[in-house]
C-alpha positions as CSV (number, residue, x, y, z in Angstrom):
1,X,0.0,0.0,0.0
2,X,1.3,3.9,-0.8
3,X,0.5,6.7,1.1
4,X,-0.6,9.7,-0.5
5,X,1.7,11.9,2.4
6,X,4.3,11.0,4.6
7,X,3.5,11.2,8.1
8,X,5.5,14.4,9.9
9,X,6.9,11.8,12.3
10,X,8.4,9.9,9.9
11,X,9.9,12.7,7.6
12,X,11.6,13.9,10.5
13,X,13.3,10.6,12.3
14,X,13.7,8.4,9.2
15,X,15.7,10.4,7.8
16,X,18.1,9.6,11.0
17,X,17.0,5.9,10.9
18,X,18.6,5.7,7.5
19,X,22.1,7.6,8.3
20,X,22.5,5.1,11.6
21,X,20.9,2.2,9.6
22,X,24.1,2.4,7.1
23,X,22.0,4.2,3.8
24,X,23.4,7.1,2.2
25,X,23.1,10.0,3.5
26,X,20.5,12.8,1.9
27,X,22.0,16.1,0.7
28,X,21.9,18.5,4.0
29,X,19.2,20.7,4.2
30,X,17.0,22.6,7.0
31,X,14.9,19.2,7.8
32,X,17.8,16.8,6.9
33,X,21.2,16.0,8.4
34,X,24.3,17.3,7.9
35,X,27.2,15.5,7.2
36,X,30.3,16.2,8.8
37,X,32.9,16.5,6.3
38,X,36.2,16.0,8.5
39,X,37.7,12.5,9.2
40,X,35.9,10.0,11.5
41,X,37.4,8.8,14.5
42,X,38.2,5.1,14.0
43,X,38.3,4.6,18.3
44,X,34.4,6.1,18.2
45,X,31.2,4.5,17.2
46,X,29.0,6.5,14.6
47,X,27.9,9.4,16.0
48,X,24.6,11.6,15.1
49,X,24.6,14.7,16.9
50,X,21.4,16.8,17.9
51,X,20.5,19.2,20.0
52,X,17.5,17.3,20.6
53,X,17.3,15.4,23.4
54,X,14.6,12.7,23.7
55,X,12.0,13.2,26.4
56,X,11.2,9.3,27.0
57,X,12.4,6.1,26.0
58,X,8.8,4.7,26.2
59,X,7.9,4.6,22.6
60,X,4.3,5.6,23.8
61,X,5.4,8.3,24.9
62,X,7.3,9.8,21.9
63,X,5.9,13.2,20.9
64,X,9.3,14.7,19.3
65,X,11.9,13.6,16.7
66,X,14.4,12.5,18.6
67,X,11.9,10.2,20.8
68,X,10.4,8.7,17.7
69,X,14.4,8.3,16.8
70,X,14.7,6.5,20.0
71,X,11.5,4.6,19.6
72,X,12.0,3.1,15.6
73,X,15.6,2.3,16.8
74,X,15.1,0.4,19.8
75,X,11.7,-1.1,19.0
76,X,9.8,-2.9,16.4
77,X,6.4,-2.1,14.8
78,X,4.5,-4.6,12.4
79,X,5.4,-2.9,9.7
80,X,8.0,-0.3,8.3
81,X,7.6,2.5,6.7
82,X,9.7,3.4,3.6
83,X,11.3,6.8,4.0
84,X,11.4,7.5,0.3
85,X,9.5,5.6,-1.7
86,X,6.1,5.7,1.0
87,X,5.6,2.2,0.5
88,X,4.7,0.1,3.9
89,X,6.4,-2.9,4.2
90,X,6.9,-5.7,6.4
91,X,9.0,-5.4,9.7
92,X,7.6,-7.4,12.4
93,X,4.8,-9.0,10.3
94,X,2.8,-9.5,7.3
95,X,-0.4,-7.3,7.2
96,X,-3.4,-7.5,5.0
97,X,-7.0,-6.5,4.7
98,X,-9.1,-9.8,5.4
99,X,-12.8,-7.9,5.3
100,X,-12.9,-4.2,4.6
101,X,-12.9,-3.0,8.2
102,X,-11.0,-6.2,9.4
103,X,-7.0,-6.1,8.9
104,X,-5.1,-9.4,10.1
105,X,-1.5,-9.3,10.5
106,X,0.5,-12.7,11.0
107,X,3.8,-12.1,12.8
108,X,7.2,-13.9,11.5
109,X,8.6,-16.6,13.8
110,X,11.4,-16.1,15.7
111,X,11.1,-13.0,16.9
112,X,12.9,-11.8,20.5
113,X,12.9,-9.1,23.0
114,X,16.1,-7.7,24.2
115,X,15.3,-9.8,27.6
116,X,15.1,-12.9,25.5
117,X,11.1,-13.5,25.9
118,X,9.3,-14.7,22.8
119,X,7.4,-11.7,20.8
120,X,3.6,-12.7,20.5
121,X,0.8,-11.7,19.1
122,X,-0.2,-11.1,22.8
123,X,2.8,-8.6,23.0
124,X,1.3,-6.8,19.9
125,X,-2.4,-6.2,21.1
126,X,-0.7,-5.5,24.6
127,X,1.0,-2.4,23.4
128,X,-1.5,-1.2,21.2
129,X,-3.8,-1.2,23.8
130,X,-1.4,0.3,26.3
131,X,-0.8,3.4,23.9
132,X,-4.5,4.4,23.0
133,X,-5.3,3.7,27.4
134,X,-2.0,6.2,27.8
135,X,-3.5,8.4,25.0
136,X,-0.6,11.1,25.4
137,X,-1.2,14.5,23.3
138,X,1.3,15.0,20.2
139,X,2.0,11.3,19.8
140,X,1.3,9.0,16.8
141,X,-1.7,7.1,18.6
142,X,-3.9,9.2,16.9
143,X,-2.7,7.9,13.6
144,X,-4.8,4.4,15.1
145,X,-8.0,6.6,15.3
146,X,-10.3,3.7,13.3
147,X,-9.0,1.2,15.5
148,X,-12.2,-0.4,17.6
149,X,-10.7,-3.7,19.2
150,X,-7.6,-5.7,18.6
151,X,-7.4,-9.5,19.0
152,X,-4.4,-12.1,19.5
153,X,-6.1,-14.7,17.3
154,X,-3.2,-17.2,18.7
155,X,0.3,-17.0,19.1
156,X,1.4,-15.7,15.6
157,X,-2.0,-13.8,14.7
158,X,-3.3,-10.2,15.4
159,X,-6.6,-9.2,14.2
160,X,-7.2,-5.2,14.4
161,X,-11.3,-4.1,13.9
162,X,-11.8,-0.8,12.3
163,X,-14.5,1.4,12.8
164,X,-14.6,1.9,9.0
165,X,-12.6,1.2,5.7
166,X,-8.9,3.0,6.9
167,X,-7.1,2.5,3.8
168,X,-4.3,4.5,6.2
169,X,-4.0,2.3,8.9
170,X,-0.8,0.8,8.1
171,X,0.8,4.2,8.4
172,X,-0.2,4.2,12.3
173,X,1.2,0.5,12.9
174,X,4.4,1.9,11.6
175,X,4.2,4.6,13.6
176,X,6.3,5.1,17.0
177,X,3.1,4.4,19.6
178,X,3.1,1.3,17.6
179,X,5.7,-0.3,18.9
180,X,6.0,-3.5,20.2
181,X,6.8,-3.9,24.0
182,X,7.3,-7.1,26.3
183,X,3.6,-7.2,28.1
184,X,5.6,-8.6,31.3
185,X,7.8,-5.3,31.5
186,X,5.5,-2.4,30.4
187,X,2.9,-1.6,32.9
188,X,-0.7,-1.5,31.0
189,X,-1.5,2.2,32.6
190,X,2.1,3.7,33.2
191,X,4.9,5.1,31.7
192,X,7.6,3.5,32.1
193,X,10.4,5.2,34.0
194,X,13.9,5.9,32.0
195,X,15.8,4.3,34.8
196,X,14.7,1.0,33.5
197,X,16.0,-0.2,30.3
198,X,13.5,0.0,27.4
199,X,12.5,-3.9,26.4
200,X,12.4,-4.1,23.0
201,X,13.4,-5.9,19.9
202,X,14.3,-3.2,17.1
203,X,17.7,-3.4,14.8
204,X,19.1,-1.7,18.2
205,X,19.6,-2.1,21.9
206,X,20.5,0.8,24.6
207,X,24.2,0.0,25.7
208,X,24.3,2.6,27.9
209,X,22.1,6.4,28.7
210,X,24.3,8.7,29.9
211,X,24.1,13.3,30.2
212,X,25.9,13.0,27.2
213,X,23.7,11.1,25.0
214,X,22.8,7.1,24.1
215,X,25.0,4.7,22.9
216,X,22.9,1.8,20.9
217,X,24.7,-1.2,19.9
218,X,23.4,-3.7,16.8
219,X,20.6,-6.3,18.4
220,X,22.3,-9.3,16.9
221,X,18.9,-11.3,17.1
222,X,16.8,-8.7,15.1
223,X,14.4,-10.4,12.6
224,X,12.6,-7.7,10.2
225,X,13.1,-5.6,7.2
226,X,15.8,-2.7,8.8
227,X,18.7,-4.8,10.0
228,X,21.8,-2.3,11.1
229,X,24.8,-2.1,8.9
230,X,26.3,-0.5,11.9
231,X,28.1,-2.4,14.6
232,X,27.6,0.7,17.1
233,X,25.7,4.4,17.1
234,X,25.8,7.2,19.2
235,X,23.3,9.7,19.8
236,X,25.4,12.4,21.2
237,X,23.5,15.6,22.6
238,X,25.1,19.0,21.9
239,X,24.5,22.0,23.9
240,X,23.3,24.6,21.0
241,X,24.6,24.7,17.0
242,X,28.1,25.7,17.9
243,X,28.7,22.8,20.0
244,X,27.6,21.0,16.8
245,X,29.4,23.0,14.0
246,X,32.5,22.3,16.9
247,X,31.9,18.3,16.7
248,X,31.7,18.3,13.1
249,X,35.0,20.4,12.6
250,X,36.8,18.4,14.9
251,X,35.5,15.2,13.5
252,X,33.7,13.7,16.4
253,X,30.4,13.5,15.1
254,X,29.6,12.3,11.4
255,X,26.0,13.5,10.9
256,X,24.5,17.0,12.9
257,X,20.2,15.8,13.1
258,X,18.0,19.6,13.6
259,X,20.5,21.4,15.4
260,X,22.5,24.1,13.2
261,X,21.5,27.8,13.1
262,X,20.4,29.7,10.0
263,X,24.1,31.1,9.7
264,X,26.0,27.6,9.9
265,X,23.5,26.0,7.5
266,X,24.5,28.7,5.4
């Protein structure tokens, strides 16, 4: 299925998702990243640098760039959406319309949280009910407005009931609020604290969360359609655009994500 617009969410963060997924970078511009042109430092993982700092590592809770950043890294959604082309595409599962209102996705086997627990169906209806009960403002739940009731047919099944015909509900199970937690470490009707490690099962896992940014390492035992060409990323947070413009000039950070000023963007 293509999508006639692309979300804001995803225009924003999978342009990042791209850059720390091993793609080519885009040419720089006011909305895209900016590639550092000095040498890398061979000692250092990959580093993206923003002045953006995520507010939560709970993907429900992702209302900014650098949380959905966060969010599509560390966790997986049923399906992916294609930065460029718009196309949806199969991540976690294979969706289809069964009836017009009824879509049925069935997940691919194998599948593991960071904790090593098995990712079910049960998982899935779990955190899509857990993000519409949460409900935060500025998030992507709304994008699963249609949504009446979802089902864990069995194991490897999810059944979603729409309200009506959503031709665009793919686009909201590849959105951030989509994504899939561990049922046995999310509460149903919290957020869940950064001081606990997020539980998920996207092409990265948190190493470590420290003042000075995130440092994501390659989940070996990711199955899905965005597999990381990168061994290691760092999300490094910069105080303001000259701490940025610094980083790049001194070749510590490779791609600058929202952070430059009018006069070093020009």
């Amino acid at each position: 299925m293509l999508v006639e617009r692309r979300p804001r969410w995803a225009a924003a963060a999978l342009a990042v998702a791209s850059l720390v997924a091993g793609c080519t970078p885009a040419p720089a511009s006011s909305g895209s990243p900016s590639v550092a042109t000095s040498p890398t430092t061979a000692a250092r993982p990959f580093t993206v640098m923003t002045t953006e700092a995520p507010h939560s590592l709970d993907p429900a809770l992702a209302t900014t760039g650098a949380d959905a950043i966060a969010a599509l890294d560390l966790f997986q959604r049923l399906l992916v959406f294609h930065a460029t082309t718009g196309e949806l595409k199969p991540d976690a599962a294979d969706c289809q319309f069964s009836q017009p209102a009824v879509y049925e996705c069935t997940l691919t086997k194998g599948i593991t949280f960071s904790n090593g627990h098995a990712l079910t169906s049960s998982d899935v209806a779990f955190s899509i009910d857990r993000a519409r009960r949460l409900n935060v403002a500025g998030t992507s739940v709304k994008l699963l407005g249609s949504l009446q009731r979802v089902e864990a047919v069995n194991d490897q099944t999810v059944r979603f009931y729409l309200a009506w015909p959503d031709t665009q509900f793919g686009v909201g199970l590849a959105a951030p609020a989509a994504s899939i937690v561990d049922e046995e470490s999310y509460l149903p009707d919290a957020a869940r604290p950064d001081t606990s490690p997020p539980v998920g099962s996207g092409p990265f896992a948190l190493a470590s969360a420290d003042a000075g940014g995130l440092s994501l390492v390659r989940n070996e035992t990711y199955v899905g359609a965005t597999k990381a060409a990168l061994p290691a990323v760092r999300l490094a947070f910069a105080a303001d655009s000259a701490a940025a413009e610094q980083a790049m000039s001194e070749g510590t950070a490779d791609v600058v994500w929202r952070s430059l000023d009018a006069a070093a963007l020009a």
